[in-house]
C-alpha positions in Angstrom: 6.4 -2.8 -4.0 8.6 0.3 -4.3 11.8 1.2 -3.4 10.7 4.9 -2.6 7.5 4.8 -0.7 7.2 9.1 -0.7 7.4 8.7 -4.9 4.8 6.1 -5.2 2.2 7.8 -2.7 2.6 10.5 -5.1 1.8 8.3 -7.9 -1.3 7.2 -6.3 -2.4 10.5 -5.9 -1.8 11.6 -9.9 -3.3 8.6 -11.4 -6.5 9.5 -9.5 -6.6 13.0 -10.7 -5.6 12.3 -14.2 -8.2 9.8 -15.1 -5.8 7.1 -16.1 -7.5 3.5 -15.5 -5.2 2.5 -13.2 -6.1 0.3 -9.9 -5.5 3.0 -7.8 -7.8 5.4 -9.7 -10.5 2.7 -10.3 -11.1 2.7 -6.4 -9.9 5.9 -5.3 -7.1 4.7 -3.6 -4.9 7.1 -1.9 -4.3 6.6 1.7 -1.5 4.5 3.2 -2.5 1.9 6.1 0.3 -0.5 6.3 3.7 -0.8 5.1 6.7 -3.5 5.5 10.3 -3.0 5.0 12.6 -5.3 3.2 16.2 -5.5 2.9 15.8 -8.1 -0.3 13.8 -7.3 -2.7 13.3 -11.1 -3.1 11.6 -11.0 0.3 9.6 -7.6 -0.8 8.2 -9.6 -3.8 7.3 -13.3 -2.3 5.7 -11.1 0.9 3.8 -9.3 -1.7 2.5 -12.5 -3.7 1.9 -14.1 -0.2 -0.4 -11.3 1.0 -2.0 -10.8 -2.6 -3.7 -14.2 -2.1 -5.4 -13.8 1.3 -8.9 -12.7 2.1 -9.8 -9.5 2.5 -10.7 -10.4 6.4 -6.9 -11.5 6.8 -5.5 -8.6 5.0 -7.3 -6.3 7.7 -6.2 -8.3 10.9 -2.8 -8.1 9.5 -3.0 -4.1 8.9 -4.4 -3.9 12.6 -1.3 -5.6 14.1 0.7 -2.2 13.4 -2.2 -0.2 13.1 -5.2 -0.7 15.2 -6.6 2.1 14.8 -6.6 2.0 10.6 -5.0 5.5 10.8 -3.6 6.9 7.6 -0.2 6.4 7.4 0.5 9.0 4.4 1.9 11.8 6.6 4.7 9.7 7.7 6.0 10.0 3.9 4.8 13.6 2.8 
């Protein structure tokens, strides 16, 4: 959850060049598939626990219903 989605991609991309044993460096991830905008960052956080829980199946069907095609999203912030 971030309240400056361009920032955080560029996190993403430093911890995985620095070496830092982050989750996003531990597997390589660096492009953007699916995103959800909040007003609350209540929502933004229970959303976020909510989807944290599911199956990796579900996680995908849900990413598909915006983004069929699993297209990286990343140039939308760059």
């Amino acid at each position: 959850m971030t309240n400056n989605l361009r920032f955080r991609l560029s996190q993403h991309k430093e911890n995985n060049t620095t070496g830092n044993r982050t989750f996003t460096s531990k597997y390589n991830v660096t492009y953007l598939l699916y995103y959800e905008k909040f007003t609350w960052i209540q929502e933004a956080i229970a959303r976020e626990k909510e989807i944290k829980d599911w199956r990796r199946e579900k996680k995908i069907e849900l990413i598909k219903t915006i983004n069929p095609d699993l297209d990286f999203l990343n140039y939308l912030f760059d």
